[in-house]
C-alpha positions in Angstrom: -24.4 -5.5 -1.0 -21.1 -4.2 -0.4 -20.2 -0.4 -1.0 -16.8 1.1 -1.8 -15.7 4.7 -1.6 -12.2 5.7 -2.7 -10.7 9.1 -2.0 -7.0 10.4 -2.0 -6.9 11.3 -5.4 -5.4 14.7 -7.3 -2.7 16.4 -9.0 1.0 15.7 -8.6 4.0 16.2 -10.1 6.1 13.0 -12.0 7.9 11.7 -9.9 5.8 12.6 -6.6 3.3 10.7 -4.5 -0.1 9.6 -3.7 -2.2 7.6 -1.3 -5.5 6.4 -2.2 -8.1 4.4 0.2 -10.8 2.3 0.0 -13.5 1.9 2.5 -15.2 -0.7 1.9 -18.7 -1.4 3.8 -21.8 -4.5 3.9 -21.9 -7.7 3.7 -17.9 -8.8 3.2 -17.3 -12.6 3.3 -14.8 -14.2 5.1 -13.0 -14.7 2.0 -12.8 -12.1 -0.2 -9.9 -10.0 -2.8 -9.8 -6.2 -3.2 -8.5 -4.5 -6.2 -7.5 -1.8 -7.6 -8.1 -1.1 -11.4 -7.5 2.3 -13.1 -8.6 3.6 -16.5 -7.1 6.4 -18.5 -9.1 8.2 -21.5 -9.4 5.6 -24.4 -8.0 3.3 -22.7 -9.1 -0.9 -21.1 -9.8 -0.6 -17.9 -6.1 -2.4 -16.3 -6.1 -3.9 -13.2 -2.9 -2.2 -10.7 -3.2 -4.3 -7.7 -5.1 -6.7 -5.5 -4.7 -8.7 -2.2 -6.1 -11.6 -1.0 -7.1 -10.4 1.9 -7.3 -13.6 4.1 -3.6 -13.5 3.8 -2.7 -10.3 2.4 -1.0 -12.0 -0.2 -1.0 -9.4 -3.1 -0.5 -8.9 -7.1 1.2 -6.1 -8.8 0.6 -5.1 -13.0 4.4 -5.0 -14.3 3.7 -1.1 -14.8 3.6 -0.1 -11.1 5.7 -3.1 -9.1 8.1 -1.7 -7.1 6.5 1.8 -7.2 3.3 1.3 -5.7 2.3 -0.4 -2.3 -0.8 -2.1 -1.6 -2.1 -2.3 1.8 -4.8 -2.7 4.5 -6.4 -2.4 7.6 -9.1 -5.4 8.5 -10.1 -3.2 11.6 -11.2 -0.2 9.4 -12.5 -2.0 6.3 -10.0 -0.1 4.2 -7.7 -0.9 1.7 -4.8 1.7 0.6 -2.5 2.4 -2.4 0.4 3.8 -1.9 1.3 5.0 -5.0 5.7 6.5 -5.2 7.8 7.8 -8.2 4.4 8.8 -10.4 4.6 8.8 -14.3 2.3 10.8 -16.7 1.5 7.6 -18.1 0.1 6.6 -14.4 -2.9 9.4 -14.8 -5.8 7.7 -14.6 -9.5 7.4 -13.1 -8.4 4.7 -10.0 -11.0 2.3 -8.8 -11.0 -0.4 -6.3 -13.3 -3.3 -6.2 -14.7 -6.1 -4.1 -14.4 -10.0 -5.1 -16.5 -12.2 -2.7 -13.4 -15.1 -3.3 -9.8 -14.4 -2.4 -8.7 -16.8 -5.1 -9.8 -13.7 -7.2 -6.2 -12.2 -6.4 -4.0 -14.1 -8.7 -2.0 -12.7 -11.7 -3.9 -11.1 -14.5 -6.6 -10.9 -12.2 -9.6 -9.5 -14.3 -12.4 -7.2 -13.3 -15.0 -9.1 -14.7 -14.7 -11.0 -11.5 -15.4 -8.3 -8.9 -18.5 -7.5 -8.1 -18.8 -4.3 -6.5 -16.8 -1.1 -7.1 -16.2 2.2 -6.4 -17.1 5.4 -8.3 -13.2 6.4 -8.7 -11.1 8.7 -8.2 -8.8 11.0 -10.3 -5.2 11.0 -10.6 -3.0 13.6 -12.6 0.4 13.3 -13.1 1.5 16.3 -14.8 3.9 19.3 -14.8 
């Protein structure tokens, strides 16, 4: 079983910034994608970002690329999202995710295929 907590969320103003993290803890293969996937109210779940993390080879939605920054640190078990230049439109609940296969991390990646997840963490974008 593998356990995810997320924390860094809260208000900010458009055009401000954020940094969420992901410790992740369990049984982690050797081979293995995180995510993160955010959902707004009445909204799909969308996935953000993800990373292969035997390479560190990552995936960006269109939305965000070039605004936000995935990133890790093996030592810690913790994934981050750096998050620059925030829209209203970014305000979400933000989740991250464990796949147990690094080929998970491709384009489109969907959450369907990760098997464990956080319980999320708010983000506000707002005047």
């Amino acid at each position: 079983e593998v356990r995810l907590v997320e924390s860094g969320g809260g208000l900010v103003q458009p055009g401000g910034s954020l940094k969420l993290s992901c410790a992740y803890s369990g049984f982690i293969s050797d081979d293995y994608a995180i995510a993160w996937f955010r959902q707004a109210p009445g909204k799909e779940r969308e996935g953000v970002s993800c990373m292969d993390m035997t390479d560190e080879t990552g995936h960006y939605t269109g939305s965000v690329e070039g605004r936000f920054t995935m990133s890790s640190d093996n030592a810690k078990n913790t994934a981050y999202l750096r998050m620059n230049s925030l829209k209203p439109e970014d305000t979400a609940v933000y989740s991250c995710a464990y796949g147990d296969r690094a080929i998970y991390c491709v384009p489109r990646f969907r959450p369907n295929w990760y098997d464990a997840w956080g319980q999320g963490t708010q983000v506000t974008v707002s005047s």
